[in-house]
C-alpha atoms as an extended CHARMM CRD file, in Angstrom:
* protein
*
        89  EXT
         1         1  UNK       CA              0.0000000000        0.0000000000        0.0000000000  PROA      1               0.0000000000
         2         2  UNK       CA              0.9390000000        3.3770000000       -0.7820000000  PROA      2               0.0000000000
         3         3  UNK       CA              0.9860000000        5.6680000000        2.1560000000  PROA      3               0.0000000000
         4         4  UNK       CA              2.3580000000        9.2540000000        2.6880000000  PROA      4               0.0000000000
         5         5  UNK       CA              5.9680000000        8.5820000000        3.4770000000  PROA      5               0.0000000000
         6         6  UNK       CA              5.7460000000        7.1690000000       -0.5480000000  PROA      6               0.0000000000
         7         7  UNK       CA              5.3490000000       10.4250000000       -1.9670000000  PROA      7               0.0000000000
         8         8  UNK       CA              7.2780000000       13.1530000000       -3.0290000000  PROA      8               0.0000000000
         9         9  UNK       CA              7.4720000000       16.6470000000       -1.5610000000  PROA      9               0.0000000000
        10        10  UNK       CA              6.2640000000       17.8900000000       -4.9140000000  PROA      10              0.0000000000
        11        11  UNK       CA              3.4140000000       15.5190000000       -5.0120000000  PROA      11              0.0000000000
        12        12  UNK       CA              2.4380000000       16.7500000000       -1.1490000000  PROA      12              0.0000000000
        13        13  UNK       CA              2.5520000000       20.2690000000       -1.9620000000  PROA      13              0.0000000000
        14        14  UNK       CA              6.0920000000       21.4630000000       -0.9670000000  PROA      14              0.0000000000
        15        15  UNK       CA              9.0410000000       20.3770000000        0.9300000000  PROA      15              0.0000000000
        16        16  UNK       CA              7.8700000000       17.9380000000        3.9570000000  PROA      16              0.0000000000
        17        17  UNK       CA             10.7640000000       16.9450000000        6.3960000000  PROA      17              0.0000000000
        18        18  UNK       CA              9.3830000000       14.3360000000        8.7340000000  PROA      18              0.0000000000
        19        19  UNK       CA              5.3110000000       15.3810000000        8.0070000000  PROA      19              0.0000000000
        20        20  UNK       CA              5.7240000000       19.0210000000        8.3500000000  PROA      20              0.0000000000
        21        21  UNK       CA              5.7740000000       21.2310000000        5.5820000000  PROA      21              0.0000000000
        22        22  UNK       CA              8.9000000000       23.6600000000        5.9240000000  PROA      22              0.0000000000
        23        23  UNK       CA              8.8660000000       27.0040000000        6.1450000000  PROA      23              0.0000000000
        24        24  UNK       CA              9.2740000000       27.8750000000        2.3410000000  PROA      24              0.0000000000
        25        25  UNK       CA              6.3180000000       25.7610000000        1.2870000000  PROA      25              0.0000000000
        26        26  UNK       CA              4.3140000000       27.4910000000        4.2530000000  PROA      26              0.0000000000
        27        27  UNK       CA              5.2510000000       31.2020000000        3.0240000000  PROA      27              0.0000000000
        28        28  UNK       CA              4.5220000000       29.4590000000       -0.9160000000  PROA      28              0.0000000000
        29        29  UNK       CA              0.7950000000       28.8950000000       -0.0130000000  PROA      29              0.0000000000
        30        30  UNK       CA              0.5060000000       32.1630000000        2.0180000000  PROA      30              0.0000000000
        31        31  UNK       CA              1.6040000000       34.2310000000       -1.0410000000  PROA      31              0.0000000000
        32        32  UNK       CA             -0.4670000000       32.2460000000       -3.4330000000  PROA      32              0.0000000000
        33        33  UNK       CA             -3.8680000000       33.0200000000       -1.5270000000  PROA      33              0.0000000000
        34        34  UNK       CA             -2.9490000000       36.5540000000       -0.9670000000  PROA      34              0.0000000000
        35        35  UNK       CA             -2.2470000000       36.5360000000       -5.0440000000  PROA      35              0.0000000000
        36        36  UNK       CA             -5.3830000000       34.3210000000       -5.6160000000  PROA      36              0.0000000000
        37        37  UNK       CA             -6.7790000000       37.0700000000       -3.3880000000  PROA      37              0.0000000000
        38        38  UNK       CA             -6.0590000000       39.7490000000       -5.0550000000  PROA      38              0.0000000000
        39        39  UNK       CA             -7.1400000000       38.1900000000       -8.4950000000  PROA      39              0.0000000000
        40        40  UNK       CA            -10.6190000000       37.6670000000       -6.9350000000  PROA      40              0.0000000000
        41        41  UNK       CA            -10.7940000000       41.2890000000       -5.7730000000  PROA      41              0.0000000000
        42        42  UNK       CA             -9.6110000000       43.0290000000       -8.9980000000  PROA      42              0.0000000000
        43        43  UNK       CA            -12.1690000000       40.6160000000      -10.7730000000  PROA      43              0.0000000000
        44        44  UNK       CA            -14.7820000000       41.9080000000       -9.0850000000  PROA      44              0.0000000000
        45        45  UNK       CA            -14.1360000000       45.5360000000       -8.8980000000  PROA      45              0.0000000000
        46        46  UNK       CA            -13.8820000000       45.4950000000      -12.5700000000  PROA      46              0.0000000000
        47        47  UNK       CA            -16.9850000000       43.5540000000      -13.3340000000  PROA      47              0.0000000000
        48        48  UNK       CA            -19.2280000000       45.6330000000      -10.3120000000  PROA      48              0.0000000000
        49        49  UNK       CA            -17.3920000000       48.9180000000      -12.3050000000  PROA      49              0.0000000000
        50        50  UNK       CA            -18.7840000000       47.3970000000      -16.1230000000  PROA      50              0.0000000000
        51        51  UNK       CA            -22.4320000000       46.5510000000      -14.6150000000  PROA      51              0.0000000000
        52        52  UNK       CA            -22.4360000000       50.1580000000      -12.7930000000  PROA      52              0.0000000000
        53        53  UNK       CA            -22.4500000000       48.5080000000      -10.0720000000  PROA      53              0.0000000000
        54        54  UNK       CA            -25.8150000000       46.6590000000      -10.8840000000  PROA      54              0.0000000000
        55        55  UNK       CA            -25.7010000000       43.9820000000       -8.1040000000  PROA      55              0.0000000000
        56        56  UNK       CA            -27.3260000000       41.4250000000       -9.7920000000  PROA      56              0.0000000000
        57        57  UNK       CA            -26.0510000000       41.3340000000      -12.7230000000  PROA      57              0.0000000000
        58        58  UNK       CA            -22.6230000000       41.5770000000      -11.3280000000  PROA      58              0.0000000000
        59        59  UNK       CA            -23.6440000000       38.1720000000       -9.8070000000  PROA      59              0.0000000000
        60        60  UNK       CA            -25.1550000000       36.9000000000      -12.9190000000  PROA      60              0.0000000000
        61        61  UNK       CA            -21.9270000000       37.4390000000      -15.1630000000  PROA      61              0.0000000000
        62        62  UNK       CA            -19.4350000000       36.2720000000      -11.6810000000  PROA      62              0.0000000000
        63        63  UNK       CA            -21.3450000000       32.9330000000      -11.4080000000  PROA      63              0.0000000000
        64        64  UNK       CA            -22.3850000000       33.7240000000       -7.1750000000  PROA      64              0.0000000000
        65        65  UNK       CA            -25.2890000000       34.9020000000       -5.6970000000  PROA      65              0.0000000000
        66        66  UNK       CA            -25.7450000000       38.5320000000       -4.5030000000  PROA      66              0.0000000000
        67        67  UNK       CA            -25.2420000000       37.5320000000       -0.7060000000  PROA      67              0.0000000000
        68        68  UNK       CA            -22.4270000000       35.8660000000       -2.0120000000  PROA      68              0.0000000000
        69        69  UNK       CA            -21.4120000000       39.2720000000       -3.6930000000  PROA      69              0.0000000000
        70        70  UNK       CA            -22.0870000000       41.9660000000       -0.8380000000  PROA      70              0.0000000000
        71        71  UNK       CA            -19.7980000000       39.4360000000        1.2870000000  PROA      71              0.0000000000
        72        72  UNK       CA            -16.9240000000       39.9170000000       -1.0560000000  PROA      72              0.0000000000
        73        73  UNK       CA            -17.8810000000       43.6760000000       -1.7920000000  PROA      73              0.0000000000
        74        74  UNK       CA            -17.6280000000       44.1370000000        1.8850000000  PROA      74              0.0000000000
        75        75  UNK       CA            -14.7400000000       41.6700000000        2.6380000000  PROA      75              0.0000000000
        76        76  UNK       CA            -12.5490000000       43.5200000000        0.0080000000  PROA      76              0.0000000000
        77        77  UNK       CA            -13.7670000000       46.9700000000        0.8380000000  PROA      77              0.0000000000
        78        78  UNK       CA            -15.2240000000       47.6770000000       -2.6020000000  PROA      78              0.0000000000
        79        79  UNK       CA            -17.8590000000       50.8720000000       -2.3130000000  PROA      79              0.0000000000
        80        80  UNK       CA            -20.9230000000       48.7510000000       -3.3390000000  PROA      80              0.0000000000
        81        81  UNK       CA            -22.9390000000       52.5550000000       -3.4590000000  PROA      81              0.0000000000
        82        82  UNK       CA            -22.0420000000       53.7400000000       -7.0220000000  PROA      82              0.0000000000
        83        83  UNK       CA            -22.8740000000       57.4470000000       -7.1790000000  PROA      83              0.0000000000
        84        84  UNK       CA            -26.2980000000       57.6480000000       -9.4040000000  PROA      84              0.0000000000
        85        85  UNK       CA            -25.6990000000       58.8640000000      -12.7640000000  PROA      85              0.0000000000
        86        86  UNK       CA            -26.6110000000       62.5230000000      -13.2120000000  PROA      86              0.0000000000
        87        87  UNK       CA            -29.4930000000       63.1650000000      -15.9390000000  PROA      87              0.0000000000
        88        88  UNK       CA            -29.1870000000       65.5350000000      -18.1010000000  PROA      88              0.0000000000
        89        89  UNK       CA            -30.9230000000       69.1780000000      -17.4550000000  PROA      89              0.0000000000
């Protein structure tokens, strides 16, 4: 049987001394979420900015549902209260 100890440290996710991931691997995965993160936020500021900040839709095209949405809008601090657009005079 293949167990753990059978694998490499590529094939568990980074370097593993002994069943602990070292401290490189650890500071790997940190970085990655922050980047993964980051990707998520800028995603979603730029499709709430093309909607005009049209909550549903913004949603619709994202693939999540709009409590799914405000939680991100307010978890990444994105104003979620567009400014109405002026009409003309």
């Amino acid at each position: 049987m293949i167990d753990e100890d059978d694998l490499s440290p590529a094939l568990l996710g980074g370097s593993v001394i002994g069943g602990i991931q070292s401290a490189d691997a650890v500071e790997d995965d940190a970085s990655s979420t922050v980047a993964l993160e980051e990707l998520e936020r800028l995603t979603i500021q730029r499709v709430f900015d093309k909607v005009s900040g049209n909550k549903a839709r913004a949603g619709e095209l994202l693939g999540i549902s709009r409590a799914t949405l405000y939680r991100k809008l307010k978890r990444y601090q994105i104003p979620s209260n567009l400014p109405a657009e002026k009409v003309p005079s």
